[in-house]
N, C-alpha and C positions, 0 to 999 in steps of 0.2 A: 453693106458695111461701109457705105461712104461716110457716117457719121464718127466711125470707130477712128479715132487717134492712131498711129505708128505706135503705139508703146500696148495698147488696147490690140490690135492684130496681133504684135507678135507676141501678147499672153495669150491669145487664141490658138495660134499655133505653135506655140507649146505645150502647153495643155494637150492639145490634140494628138498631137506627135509622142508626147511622153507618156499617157495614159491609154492609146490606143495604140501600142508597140503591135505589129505585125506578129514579130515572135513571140510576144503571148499567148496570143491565139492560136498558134502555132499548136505552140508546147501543151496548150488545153486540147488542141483537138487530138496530140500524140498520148498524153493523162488518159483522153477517151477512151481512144480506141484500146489501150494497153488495161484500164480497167474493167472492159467487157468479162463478163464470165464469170466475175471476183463480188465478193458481199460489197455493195455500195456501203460506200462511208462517208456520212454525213460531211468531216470536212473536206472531203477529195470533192463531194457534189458541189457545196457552196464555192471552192476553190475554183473547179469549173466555169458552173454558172457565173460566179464574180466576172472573172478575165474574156470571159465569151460574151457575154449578155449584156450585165447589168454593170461595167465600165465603159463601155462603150456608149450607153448611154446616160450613164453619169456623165461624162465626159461632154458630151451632146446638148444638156442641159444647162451644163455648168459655163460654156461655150456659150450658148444663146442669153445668158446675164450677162457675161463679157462685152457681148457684141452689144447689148444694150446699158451697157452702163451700168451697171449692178454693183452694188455696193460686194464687199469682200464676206460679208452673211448673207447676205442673198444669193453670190456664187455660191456657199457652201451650203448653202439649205435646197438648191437647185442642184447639187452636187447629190446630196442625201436624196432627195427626192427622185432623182435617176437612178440609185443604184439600189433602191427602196423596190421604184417601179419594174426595174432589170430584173431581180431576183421573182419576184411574184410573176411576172411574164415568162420567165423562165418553169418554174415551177407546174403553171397553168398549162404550159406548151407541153412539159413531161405528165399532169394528170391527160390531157386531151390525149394522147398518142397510147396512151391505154384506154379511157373509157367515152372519148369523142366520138363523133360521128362519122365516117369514113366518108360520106357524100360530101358534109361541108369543107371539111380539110381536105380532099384533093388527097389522101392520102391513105392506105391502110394504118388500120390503131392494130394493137400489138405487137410491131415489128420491134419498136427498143427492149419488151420483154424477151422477144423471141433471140434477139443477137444476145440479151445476157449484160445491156448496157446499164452502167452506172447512173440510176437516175433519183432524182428525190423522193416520187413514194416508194422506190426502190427499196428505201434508205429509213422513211420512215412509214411506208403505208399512207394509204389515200387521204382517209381520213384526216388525220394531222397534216400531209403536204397541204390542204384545199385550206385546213386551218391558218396554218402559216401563211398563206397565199394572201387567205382573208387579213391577217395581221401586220403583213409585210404593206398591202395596200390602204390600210386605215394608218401607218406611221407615213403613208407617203403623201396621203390626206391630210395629215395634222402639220405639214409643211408649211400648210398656205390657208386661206380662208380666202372667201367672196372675191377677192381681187383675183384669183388666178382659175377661176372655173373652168378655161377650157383642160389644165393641167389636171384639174382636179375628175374632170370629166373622162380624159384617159384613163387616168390612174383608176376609175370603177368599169372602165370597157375593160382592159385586161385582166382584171380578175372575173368579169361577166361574161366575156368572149365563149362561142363556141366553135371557133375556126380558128 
C-alpha cells in the first residue's frame, strides 16, 4: 500500500473496521446456534450468511479498489461483487455439507442436518439453493467483463467447487 494516499488508508480502515464489526459475527454466530432445531427462514439464513460470509468479503473487495485507486463505482461494484460471491459461497458450502463428498471436505456431510441447523436448502431445498447459487454467481459475473478474469474466474470456482 505504499502508493495508497493518508486519506486512501484511512477509507480502508474504515471500511474494515465498520463493516467487519467483530460483534456481528458474534451475534450471527449466537442467531445460529439459538436457531438450531427451528424451521429455517429464509431471512434469518440470508441475515446470517450476509454478516458471516459475504460482508466480509464485500468488505475485502471493496478494500482492494481502495487500495488501488478505484473510482467510487468500481468500489461499489466490487462491493456488490463480494457480497454476490459471499452469499453463493455460503450457499455452496451449506449444499456440500449435505450432499459433498466427505473425502474432499475433510469433513462428515450431514452433521448441520443432524444438529437441526438453520441452513439455505434448509430453507428452501436443494434444488433452488444450487439455483440461487448458480444466480447469485452470474450477477457477480455481470460485475465486470474481460478486464477482471481472474475475479471473474473465482466467482465460477465457488459455485464449481467440490471441497
Amino acid at each position: 500500500m505504499q502508493d495508497c494516499n493518508f486519506y486512501t488508508k484511512a477509507d480502508i480502515v474504515q471500511a474494515v473496521s465498520h463493516k467487519t464489526n467483530i460483534g456481528k459475527a458474534h451475534a450471527c454466530q449466537v442467531v445460529d446456534m439459538l436457531w438450531q432445531n427451528r424451521t429455517a427462514d429464509v431471512p434469518m439464513v440470508w441475515y446470517m450468511h450476509d454478516k458471516k460470509t459475504a460482508a466480509p468479503i464485500a468488505t475485502s473487495t471493496q478494500a482492494g479498489a481502495l487500495a488501488g485507486g478505484g473510482s467510487s463505482d468500481q468500489v461499489e461494484r466490487l462491493g456488490q461483487y463480494g457480497r454476490a460471491v459471499g452469499l453463493a459461497f455460503q450457499i455452496v458450502d451449506d449444499i456440500l455439507a449435505i450432499q459433498g463428498d466427505a473425502a474432499l471436505l475433510g469433513k462428515k456431510t450431514g452433521v448441520d442436518i443432524a444438529r437441526g441447523k438453520a441452513t439455505y436448502p434448509a430453507a428452501v431445498g436443494l434444488e433452488l439453493a444450487e439455483k440461487d447459487a448458480r444466480a447469485l454467481t452470474s450477477k457477480a459475473l455481470a460485475k465486470f467483463h474481460h478486464r477482471a478474469e481472474p475475479l471473474r474466474a473465482l466467482a465460477r470456482y465457488i459455485v464449481a467447487r467440490k471441497q
